[in-house]
N, C-alpha and C positions, 0 to 999 in steps of 0.2 A: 437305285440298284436293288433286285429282289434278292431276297436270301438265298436262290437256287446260284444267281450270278456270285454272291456275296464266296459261296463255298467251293465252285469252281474258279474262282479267281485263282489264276499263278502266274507268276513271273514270264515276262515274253519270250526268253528264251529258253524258259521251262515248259512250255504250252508244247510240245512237240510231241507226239504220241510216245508214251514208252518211257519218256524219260523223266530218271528220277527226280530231277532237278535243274540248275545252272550252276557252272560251277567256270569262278574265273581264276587264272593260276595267273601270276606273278614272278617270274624270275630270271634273273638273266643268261642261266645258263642255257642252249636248248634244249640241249639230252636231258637236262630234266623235266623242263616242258614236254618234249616227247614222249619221256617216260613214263609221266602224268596222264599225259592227254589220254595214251593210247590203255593204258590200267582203269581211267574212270570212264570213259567212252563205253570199252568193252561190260564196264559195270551196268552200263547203263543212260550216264549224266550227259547232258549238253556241256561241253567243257570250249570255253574261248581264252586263249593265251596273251598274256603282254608279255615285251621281253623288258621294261623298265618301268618307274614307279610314276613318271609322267602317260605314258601309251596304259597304263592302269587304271590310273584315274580319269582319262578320256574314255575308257570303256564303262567305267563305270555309270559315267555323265552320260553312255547312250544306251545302256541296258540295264535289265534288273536281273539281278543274281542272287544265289540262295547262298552261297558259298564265295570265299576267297582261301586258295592257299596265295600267301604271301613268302617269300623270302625276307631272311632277317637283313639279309646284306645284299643290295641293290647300287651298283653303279652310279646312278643321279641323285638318289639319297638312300636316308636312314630307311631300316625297313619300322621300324617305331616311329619315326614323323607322320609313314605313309601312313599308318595304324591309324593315329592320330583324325591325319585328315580324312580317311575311308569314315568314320565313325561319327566324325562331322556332319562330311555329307549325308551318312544313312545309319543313325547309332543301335538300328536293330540286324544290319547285317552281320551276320556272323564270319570270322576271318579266323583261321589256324595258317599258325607263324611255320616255315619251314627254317629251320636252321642247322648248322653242320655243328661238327664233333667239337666242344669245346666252349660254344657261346650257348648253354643250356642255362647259364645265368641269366644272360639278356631276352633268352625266350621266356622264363620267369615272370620280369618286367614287361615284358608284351603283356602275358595274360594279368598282369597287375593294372595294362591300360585297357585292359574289355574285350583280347585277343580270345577267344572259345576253346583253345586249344594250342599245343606246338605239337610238329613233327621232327624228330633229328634222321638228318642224314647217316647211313643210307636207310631206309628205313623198311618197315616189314610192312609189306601188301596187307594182309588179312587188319592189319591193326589200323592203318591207313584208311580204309574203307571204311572198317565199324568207328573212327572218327568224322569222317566223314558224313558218312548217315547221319550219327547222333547229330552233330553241327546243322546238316541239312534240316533232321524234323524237325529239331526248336525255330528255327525260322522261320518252317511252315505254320508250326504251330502260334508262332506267335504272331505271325501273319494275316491267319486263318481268325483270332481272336480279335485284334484290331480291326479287323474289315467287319467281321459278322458284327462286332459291339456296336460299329458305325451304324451300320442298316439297321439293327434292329432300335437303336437309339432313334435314326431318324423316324423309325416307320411305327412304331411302339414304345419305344421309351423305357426299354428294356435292358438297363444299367448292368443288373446283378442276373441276369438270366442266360445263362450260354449253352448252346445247343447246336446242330448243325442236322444230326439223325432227322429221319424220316417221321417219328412221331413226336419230336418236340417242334418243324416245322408246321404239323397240322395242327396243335395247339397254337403256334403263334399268330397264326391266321385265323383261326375259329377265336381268338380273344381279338382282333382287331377289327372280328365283325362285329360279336356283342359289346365292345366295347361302350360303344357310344349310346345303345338300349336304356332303358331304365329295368330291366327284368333281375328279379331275381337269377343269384346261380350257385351252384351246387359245385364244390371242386371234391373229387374223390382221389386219392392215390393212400399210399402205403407212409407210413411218419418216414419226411427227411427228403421228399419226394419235391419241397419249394413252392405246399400248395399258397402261402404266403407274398411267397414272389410274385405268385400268377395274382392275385387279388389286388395287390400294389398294381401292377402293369396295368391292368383292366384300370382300377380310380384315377390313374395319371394320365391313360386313355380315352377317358370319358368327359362329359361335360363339365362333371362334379371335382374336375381335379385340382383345382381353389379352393375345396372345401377339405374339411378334417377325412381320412382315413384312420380310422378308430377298430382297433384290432384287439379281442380279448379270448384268451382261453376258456373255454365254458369247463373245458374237463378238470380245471386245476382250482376250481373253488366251489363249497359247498352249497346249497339250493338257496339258503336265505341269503349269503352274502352276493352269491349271483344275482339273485332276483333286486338287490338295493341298487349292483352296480349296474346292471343296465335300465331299471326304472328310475333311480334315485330314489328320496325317502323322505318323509318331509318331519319335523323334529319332534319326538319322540315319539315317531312310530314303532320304536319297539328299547330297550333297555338304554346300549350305548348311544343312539340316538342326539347326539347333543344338540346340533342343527340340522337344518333341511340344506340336500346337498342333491344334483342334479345326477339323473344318471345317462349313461354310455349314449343312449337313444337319443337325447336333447343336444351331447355335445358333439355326434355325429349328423347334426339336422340339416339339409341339404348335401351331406357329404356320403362317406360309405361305412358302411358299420361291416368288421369280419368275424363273424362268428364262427372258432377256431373248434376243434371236439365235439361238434354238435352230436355228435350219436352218443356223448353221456349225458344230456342233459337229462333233467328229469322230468316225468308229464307235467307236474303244475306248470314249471319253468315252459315247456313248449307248447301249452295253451295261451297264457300270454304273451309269446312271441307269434302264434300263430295270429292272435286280434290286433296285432301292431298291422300285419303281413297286410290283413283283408281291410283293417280302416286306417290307417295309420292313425293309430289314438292310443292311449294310455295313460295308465295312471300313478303318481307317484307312490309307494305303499306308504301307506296309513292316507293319501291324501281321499281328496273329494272330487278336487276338480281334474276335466278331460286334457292332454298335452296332443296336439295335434303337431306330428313332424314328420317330415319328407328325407327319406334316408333309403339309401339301395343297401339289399341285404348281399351278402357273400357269405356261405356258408362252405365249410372243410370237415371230411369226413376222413377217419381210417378204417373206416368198419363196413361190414354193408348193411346200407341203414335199410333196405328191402328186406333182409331177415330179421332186423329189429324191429320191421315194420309186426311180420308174421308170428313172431315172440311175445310183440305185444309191449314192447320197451321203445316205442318211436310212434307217435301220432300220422296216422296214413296222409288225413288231412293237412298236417304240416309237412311230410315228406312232400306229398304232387307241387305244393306251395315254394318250398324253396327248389325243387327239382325241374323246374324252368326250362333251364341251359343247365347242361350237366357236363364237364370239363373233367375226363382220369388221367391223369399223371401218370406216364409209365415209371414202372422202378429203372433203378438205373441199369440196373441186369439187363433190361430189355432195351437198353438202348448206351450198349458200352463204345460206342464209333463216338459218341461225348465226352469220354472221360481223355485224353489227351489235352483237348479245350479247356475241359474243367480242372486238370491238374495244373493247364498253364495260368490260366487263372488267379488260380488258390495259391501259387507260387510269388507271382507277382502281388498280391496285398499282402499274403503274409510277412515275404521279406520287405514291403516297405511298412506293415506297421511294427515289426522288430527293427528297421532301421538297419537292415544288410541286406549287401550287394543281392542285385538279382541274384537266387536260385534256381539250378537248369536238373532238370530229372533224368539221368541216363537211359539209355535201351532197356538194360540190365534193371535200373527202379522200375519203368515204368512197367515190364514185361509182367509182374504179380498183379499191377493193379488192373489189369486188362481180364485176367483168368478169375479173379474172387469174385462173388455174389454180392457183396455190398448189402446185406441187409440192415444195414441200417441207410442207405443208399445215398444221395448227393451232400447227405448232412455227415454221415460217419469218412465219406472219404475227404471233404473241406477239413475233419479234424484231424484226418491222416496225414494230410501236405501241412497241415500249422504245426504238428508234431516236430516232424520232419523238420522243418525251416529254424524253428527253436533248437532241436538237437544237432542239427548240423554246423561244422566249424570250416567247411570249404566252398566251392562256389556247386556243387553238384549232388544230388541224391539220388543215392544208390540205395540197393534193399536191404543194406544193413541198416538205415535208418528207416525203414518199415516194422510196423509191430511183428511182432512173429509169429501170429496166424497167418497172416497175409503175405508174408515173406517164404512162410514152407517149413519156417525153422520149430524144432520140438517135438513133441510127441506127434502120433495122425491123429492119434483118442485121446487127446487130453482130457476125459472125463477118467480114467482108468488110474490117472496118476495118485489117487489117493484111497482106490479100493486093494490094497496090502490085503484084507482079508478075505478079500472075495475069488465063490470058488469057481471055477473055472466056464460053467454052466454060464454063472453070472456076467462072468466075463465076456463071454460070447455074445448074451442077450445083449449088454453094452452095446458092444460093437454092431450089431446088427439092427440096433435101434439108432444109431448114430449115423450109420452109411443110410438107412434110408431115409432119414430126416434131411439127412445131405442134401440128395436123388431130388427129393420133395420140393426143398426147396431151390437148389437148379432149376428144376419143372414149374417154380410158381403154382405150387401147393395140387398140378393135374397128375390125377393117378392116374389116369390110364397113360398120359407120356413117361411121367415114370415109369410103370412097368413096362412100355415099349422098351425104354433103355436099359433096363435089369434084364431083361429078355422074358419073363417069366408072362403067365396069366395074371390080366389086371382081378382075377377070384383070389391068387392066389400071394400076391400082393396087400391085397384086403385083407385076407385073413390074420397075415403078420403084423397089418396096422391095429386090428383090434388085439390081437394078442400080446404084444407091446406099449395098449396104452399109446400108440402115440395122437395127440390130439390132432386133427389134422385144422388148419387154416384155410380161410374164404381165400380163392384164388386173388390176387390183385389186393390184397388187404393183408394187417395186419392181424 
């Protein structure tokens, strides 16, 4: 199945133009089947009726449905056994209990056995519905995540990588081509963007994927200690020295080596990864003798290593060298039809590695995380939903368990909250450096989009950036 089948898949009796879903009601009365039918119909949904808990479950054996309203109290049985057995047969369907005045306890116990919801009799339309939706998208969504995880597991091997947009497809396919290449490649996006994930996917995809996958930070250690870890050092090349110990390049030999922040390395550092690139040889420091190893390099950038080129802080000749195959990560901004997937996701391991019930994100949660920029992007909002799942003590998240940037609550300036002495001038300038940093980065650092949407001249836009100081950032980068 291709990923375009994988995202269009839906339920058969939800495939019907228009419609927002299936939706199968249970109950014995008619008038309220009626009443049902003809409320979600005109909503929208493909709606098919049983009138007992046997004629339900035969519907259920011959179709897929997004939804069940069930009755709690059913003629041929319990409406809780039906529960039971609905959940059996398909424990990701979602089902809200209907129940009258009085059994609001035993509706309770439904959603204590996996029910999504209860409605009491009589009940109010407008609330009805927005249960209903809410009920319907987590089963698309979690639908939608179980099928794509299949395809891309079959076709790629792509466990931890969920996507569905338009530009994480062209990436899944441009890695499935080079995959199996020996070339070098260059991954570029913005930190938190999963340049990692994609490097994993590619060595699990390739020939080499028996071999080590050996991943290290270049930005997070200093020139000497980097230069021992990925050459090694043979014993007392230098102070603490006590023995000779292999570096990163040996223990990645036939496999793939990721070399993570490469635009801080430093030039010594990037001449001799450039003589590994062109011979693959090398030498241990302090040693004498050549190490000849067969390793594909994976290199990750946040920067644009094209104006470190021009700065003079990135060797040209090792940029065209790892610049190969060149793979950018969109941020998550640019590809927010993801983040429902990724929320459903990040719900599902987080409450199972806290050890509680599935976690479901309401309309109301998820409506914030749809509208923020996410700059720190698919890495800040995984720690958004882990947040969440730890503070939460029901089965749902709402935006009260969102931080309160992202939720809307507080100041608009929270930079203002602690200038008490500032005069009003100041004030302003504040604010007026803060709204267009906003604009900026909405816009992915383009000034002249920006000033489209301020309305003003991109001259006159300019001139408030330099007079504010504000620094402006490489589009697509950190």
């Amino acid at each position: 199945m291709s990923e375009a089948a994988v995202i269009q898949h839906r339920s058969t009796l939800g495939d019907a133009p228009g419609s927002l879903g299936a939706v199968l009601i249970i109950d014995d009365e008619a008038a309220i089947r009626e009443s049902l039918e003809t409320l979600l119909e005109l909503e929208g949904y493909t709606v098919t009726s049983a009138a007992s808990g046997e004629e339900g479950l035969a519907r259920i054996g011959e179709n897929s449905y997004d939804l069940v309203l069930l009755d709690l109290a059913l003629p041929d049985r319990s409406g809780l056994d039906l529960l039971a057995e609905i959940r059996h047969h398909d424990p990701s369907l979602s089902v809200i209990m209907i129940t009258a005045y009085g059994t609001v306890e035993n509706a309770v116990l439904a959603m204590q056995a996996g029910a999504a919801n209860f409605v009491q009799k009589p009940w109010d339309n407008e609330k009805l519905l927005a249960d209903v939706g809410a009920a319907v998208m987590r089963r698309r969504a979690e639908e939608e995540n179980v099928q794509l995880k299949r395809a891309l597991k079959q076709r790629y091997n792509f466990e931890n990588i969920v996507g569905k947009s338009e530009p994480m497809l062209k990436i899944f396919d441009l890695v499935g081509q080079v995959a199996a290449s020996r070339s070098t490649i260059l991954l570029q996006g913005e930190s938190g963007t999963g340049k990692e994930l994609i490097a994993k996917a590619i060595h699990l995809n390739s020939p080499r994927k028996d071999r080590p996958f050996v991943p290290v930070n270049t930005g997070s250690m200093p020139p000497d200690l980097l230069e021992s870890t990925l050459f090694g050092h043979v014993k007392g090349a230098f102070t603490s020295a006590i023995a000779s110990k292999k570096g990163l390049f040996e223990v990645a030999d036939r496999g793939t080596l990721f070399l993570d922040e490469i635009g801080t390395m430093g030039l010594d550092t990037q001449s001799k990864i450039l003589r590994v690139l062109q011979d693959r040889k090398f030498m241990h420091l302090g040693g004498i003798h050549e190490i000849q190893v067969d390793v594909r390099i994976i290199a990750a950038t946040n920067v644009d290593l094209r104006q470190h080129v021009r700065e003079g802080k990135f060797r040209e000749d090792l940029f065209y060298r790892l610049n190969v195959i060149s793979i950018d990560l969109p941020p998550l901004r640019q590809r927010k039809e993801d983040i429902p997937l990724l929320v459903d996701f990040f719900l599902a391991r987080y409450s199972e590695e806290n050890e509680r019930p599935r976690r479901r994100i309401t309309p109301e949660g998820l409506r914030p995380l749809l509208t923020y920029s996410f700059p720190g992007n698919v890495r800040e909002l995984e720690n958004v939903v882990e947040r969440a799942v730890v503070l939460s003590s029901g089965s749902e998240i709402g935006p009260e368990l969102l931080p309160d940037h992202i939720a809307g609550r507080g100041s608009a300036f929270p930079m203002l909250e602690h200038r008490t002495d500032a005069s009003l001038f100041d004030i302003m300038e504040d604010c007026e450096r803060h709204i267009i940093i906003d604009m900026l980065e909405k816009c992915n650092w383009n000034q002249t989009e920006a000033a489209e949407q301020f309305r003003v001249p991109l001259s006159t836009l300019n001139q408030k950036i330099k007079r504010l100081n504000i620094e402006i950032k490489k589009k697509g980068r950190e």
